[in-house]
C-alpha positions, 0 to 999 in steps of 0.5 A: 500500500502506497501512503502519502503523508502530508508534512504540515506544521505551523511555525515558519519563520516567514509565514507562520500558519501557512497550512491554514491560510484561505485559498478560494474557502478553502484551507492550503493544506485541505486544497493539498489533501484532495489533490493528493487524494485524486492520486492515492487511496491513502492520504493522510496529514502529519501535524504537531499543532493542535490547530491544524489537526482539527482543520483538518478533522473538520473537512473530513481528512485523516491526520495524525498527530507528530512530535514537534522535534523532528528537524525534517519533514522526512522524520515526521513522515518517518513518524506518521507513517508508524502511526497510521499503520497503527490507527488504522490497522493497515500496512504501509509499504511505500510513503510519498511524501507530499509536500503541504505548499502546493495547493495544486499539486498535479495528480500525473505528478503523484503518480510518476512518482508512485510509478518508481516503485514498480522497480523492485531495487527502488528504495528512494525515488524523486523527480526531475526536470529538464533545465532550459533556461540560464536563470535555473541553471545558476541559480544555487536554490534550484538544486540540480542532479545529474543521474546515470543512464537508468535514472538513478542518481550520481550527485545533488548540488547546488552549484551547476553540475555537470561542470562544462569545461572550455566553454563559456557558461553563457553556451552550457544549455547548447552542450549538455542536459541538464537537470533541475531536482523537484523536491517530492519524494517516495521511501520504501517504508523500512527505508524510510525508518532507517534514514532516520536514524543517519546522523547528518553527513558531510556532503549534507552540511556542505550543500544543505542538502539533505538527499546527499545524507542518503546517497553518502550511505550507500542508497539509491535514489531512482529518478523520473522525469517530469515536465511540470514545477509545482507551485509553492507556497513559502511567503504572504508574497507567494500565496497573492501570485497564487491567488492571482493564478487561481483567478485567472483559472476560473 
């Protein structure tokens, strides 16, 4: 059975209360619930604020209450996935996590994704896309991955990998494929329980990082590639463009 598990939690530094911010009468963090549920029968939201779980409660989603230690979204889900498995008697294999931003996440999105696993050496999956502009290729806060010839991972960076050498960075996009790293993932369940347990990694602290905690651990992160950019909300500033979006859209 395949879980997604939608990380959302109250504080945020440049936008507290996100998840429960109005979008057209609805919550974010509801919007995100009955997008990812178009994709998966299992969707349930991680919490550590009493607010959201009973925002979430009052639309009829499911929700789990977490600890409010966990440095990562990735231990929440860690976390929340034992829980569900536990309060719901079901047993979860595989955990997509869903990142609680997106209010229109694509449901083709959550399936490439889910997709991944129908490789049995899969144990971490992401998605990619091709970079066709020179903004994303240099820009440090779009990570960019380069991966072998069957989609598995080499390396994340921040910094524009491959490097071109002997040719001016204005002619890169001419000279190779790049590719720009779309941060949801998917864990095989007992993968996930075991990357909890990784103390951070050097590469990690390097870049900020922290799929490069995994790879330095010796586990295989298979990739997919997509055409599509979610958009996401991280500030006040974020939510109006989206809004303005939604508008159009109608």
């Amino acid at each position: 059975m395949i879980l997604g598990i939608i990380p959302a939690r109250y504080a945020s530094s440049r936008f507290p209360g996100k998840p429960l911010v109005d979008i057209k009468g609805k919550y974010m963090v509801q919007r995100v619930f009955e997008q990812a549920s178009k994709a998966l029968e299992h969707v349930v939201v991680a919490t550590d604020d009493k607010r959201i779980f009973d925002a979430v409660k009052s639309f009829g989603g499911k929700v789990v209450m977490t600890s409010d230690q966990h440095p990562s979204g990735t231990d929440r889900c860690a976390e929340a996935a034992v829980k569900y498995e536990a309060e719901y008697g079901v047993k979860v294999d595989v955990v997509i996590n869903i990142q609680g931003d997106e209010p229109f996440i694509a449901e083709k999105q959550i399936n490439l994704l889910a997709s991944i696993f129908d490789n049995a050496d899969a144990q971490i999956a992401t998605l990619i896309k091709p970079v066709d502009d020179e903004e994303t290729l240099f820009n440090p806060n779009k990570p960019k991955v380069v991966v072998d010839a069957n989609g598995k991972a080499l390396l994340f960076s921040r910094q524009t990998i491959p490097h071109i050498r002997g040719c001016e960075a204005k002619d890169w996009l001419g000279k190779h494929a790049f590719y720009q790293h779309i941060g949801m993932y998917g864990y095989r369940k007992d993968t996930l329980l075991e990357l909890t347990k990784l103390p951070k990694s050097s590469l990690e602290i390097a870049e900020s990082l922290e799929q490069l905690r995994w790879l330095e651990n010796g586990y295989n992160i298979l990739t997919a590639v997509t055409s599509d950019e979610g958009l996401s909300v991280d500030t006040p500033e974020d939510l109006q463009k989206i809004l303005k979006l939604f508008e159009n859209a109608q």
